[in-house]
Steps between C-alpha positions, in 0.01 A plus 500: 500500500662890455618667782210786434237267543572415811366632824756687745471784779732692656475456854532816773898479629614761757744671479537495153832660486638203689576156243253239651622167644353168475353528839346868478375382181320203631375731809365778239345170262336417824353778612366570186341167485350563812362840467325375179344174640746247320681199636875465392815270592887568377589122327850689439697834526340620146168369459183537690168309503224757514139333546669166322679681223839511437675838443876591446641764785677805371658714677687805327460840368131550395457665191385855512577591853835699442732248639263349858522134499189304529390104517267390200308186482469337137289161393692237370 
């Protein structure tokens, strides 16, 4: 399937001008999860199960924001 078709979210990541580790990722997936009503579990450092689908972790500069870091969610 192309990359454009699938679904991904960028998920809120404070402070943004920090580069996010693996566990303040996971924490920020979490909360997310949470706040919206979702169940997830971490299977591995880069990948999340969200609701029983599998998404890849990013965590990097997010596109746009003039250089803040952010962690983005994308189906695989």
């Amino acid at each position: 399937m192309l990359n454009f078709l699938k679904k991904a979210f960028w998920v809120p990541y404070e402070p943004a001008d920090v580069y996010p580790t693996v566990e303040k990722a996971h924490q920020a997936i979490a909360a997310h999860c949470e706040k919206n009503g979702w169940s997830c579990t971490f299977p591995s450092d880069d990948e999340v199960l969200i609701d029983g689908k599998s998404y890849d972790i990013y965590r990097g500069y997010e596109s746009g924001s003039r250089g803040n870091y952010g962690v983005k969610c994308r189906e695989k």
